[in-house]
C-alpha positions, 0 to 999 in steps of 0.5 A: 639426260636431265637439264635443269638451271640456265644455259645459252645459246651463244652467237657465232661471231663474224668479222668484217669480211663474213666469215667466222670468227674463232678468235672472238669465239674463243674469247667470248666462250673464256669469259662465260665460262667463268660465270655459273651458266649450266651450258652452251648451245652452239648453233641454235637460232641466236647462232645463226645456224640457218647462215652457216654452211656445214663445213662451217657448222663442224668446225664451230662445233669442234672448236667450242667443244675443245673449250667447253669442259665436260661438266658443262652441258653442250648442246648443238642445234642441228635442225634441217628442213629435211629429215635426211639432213637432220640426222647427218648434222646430228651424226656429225655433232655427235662425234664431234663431242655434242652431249645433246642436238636441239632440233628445230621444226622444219618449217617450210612447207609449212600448210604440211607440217602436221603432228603426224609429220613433225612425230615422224620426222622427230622419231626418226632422228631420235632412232639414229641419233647417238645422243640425246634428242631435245625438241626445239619449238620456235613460231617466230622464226620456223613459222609452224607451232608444234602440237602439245600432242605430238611433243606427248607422243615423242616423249615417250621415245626413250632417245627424246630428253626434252624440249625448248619451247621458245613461244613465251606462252605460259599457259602452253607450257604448263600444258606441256609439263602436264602432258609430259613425263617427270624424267622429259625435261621442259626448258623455257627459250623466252626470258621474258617469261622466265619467271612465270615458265619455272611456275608452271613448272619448266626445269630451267631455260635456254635462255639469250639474255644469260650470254649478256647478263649470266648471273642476273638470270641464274640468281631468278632461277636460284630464287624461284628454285628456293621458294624466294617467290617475291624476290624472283618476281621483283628480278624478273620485272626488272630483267623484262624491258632488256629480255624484251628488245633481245627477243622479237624486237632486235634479235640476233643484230640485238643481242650482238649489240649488248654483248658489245656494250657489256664488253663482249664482242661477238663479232657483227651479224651475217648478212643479210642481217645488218647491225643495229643503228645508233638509237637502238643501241641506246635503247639497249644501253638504257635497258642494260645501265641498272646491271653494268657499270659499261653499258651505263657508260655507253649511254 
C-alpha cells in the first residue's frame, strides 16, 4: 500500500444531547469529497475516538464507508491501550470496509512502554490484521514517544505500510525517512510543519487543517511535489498561524469551531470537552479571513 498527497482526519460530530450525529457527518463528508483530498481517516484523534464506545466506533465506520468511494483512501484509527483490543477494532474496521487501521501507541502505562514493548504490540497486530497497518506516533496526546529504532524494526513487517508521525520534529522525521525503507510510507500529522516534513522527505500528511482548508494544503503539497520550493514555503507561512491554533493550542473544540466558521458544521465537541468561547473563535476567524470570504465575515 503506498500513500502519498494530503488526507484528513475528520471529526466525528455530536449534537446537543452527546450523541453522534450522522447526519452532520453526512453532510460534512459530501462537501469534502468534492475537494482533491486523497482520503479520510475516521477516528483518529481529532475524531475523538478515545470518547467513542465500540458500538459507536462500528457504526461511524460503516456509515462513512457507504460515503467514501473507493478511489479515495480510508483509513480507520483503531488503537487500544490493549493489544487484545486493538486487534479486535482492527478486525472490525477491517470488515467494515477500513483500506488501512492507523494505530496509535498505548500510552498508559507509560514508565513501561519501551521499544521492545510498543515492537511487540505492533507486530502482533500487524500478524492479525487483514489490512494494512500504519503506526501512529502522537506525545502530545498518548504521552510516550516511539523509538526511531522500533518504528525501524516494525518496517520490516511486511503488513506495516507506514507510519503518521504527529510531533512536528523535522529532524526526527528525517530520521525516520533515512531508517526506513522506500516501499514504507512517512506521513507528517503536523501542518505547521507541513512544508519542511515533505523536505525531509514525508510522502504526504495527515494533516487536520485540510478538513477546514482542503485546497490550500493540497496546492503546498503539489508545490513542493513540483519543485515550486519558493512558492510552497511562501503558502506554508501563510497557513501557519491557523495551522498553529488548530494544533496544540485548541485542538478538537479548535478545529470544530473553524469548521463552522468556514460553513461546515461538525457538530459540538464531547464532553468533557467544551466548546470554544467567543474570543478564541475570533482569533480563528482572524487566522482563517485571508482563505474565506466566511470566516472574514465572522470577524
Amino acid at each position: 500500500m503506498k500513500l502519498s498527497g494530503v488526507l484528513t482526519p475528520i471529526p466525528t460530530p455530536f449534537d446537543q444531547e452527546d450523541e453522534v450525529d450522522l447526519r452532520r457527518l453526512r453532510a460534512a463528508l459530501t462537501a469534502w469529497l468534492r475537494s482533491p483530498l486523497a482520503g479520510f481517516v475516521i477516528l483518529g484523534s481529532n475524531g475523538e475516538a478515545a470518547f467513542l464506545d465500540e458500538d459507536e466506533s462500528d457504526r461511524v465506520i460503516g456509515f462513512a464507508r457507504e460515503l467514501v468511494p473507493k478511489d479515495r483512501a480510508f483509513i480507520v484509527g483503531t488503537g487500544r491501550e490493549t493489544t487484545r483490543g486493538t486487534i479486535g477494532a482492527t478486525g472490525r474496521a477491517a470488515a467494515l470496509g477500513a483500506d488501512a487501521v492507523l494505530v496509535r501507541t498505548p500510552g498508559f502505562f507509560k514508565a513501561q512502554m519501551t521499544a521492545d514493548v510498543f515492537v511487540r504490540h505492533y507486530r502482533a497486530v500487524a500478524d492479525a490484521s487483514p489490512v494494512p497497518v500504519l503506526l501512529y506516533n502522537y506525545t502530545g496526546v498518548t504521552g510516550v514517544n516511539l523509538p526511531v529504532d522500533a518504528v525501524s524494526r516494525l518496517a520490516e513487517h511486511a503488513n506495516i505500510a507506514g507510519m503518521k508521525e504527529s510531533n512536528g520534529d523535522v529532524p526526527r522525521i528525517a530520521e525516520l525517512v533515512s531508517s526506513t525503507p522506500e516501499a514504507f510510507t512517512l506521513l507528517a500529522g503536523s501542518a505547521a510543519t507541513f512544508y519542511e516534513a515533505l523536505g525531509a522527505g514525508v510522502a504526504g500528511g495527515i494533516l487536520a487543517l485540510g478538513s477546514v482548508l482542503p485546497d490550500q494544503c493540497v496546492r503546498l503539497f503539489e508545490l513542493a511535489a513540483g519543485g515550486r520550493l519558493d512558492e510552497a514555503r511562501a503558502l506554508q507561512q501563510e497557513l501557519l498561524p491557523i495551522a498553529r491554533l488548530l494544533g496544540s493550542t485548541y485542538g478538537v473544540p479548535g478545529l470544530k469551531a473553524a469548521l463552522k466558521l468556514v460553513g461546515c458544521d461538525a457538530g459540538v465537541p464531547r464532553p468533557p470537552l467544551v466548546p470554544l468561547d467567543d474570543a478564541a473563535v475570533a482569533e480563528l476567524a482572524a487566522a482563517l479571513a485571508p482563505f474565506t470570504p466566511v470566516a472574514a465575515e465572522s470577524r
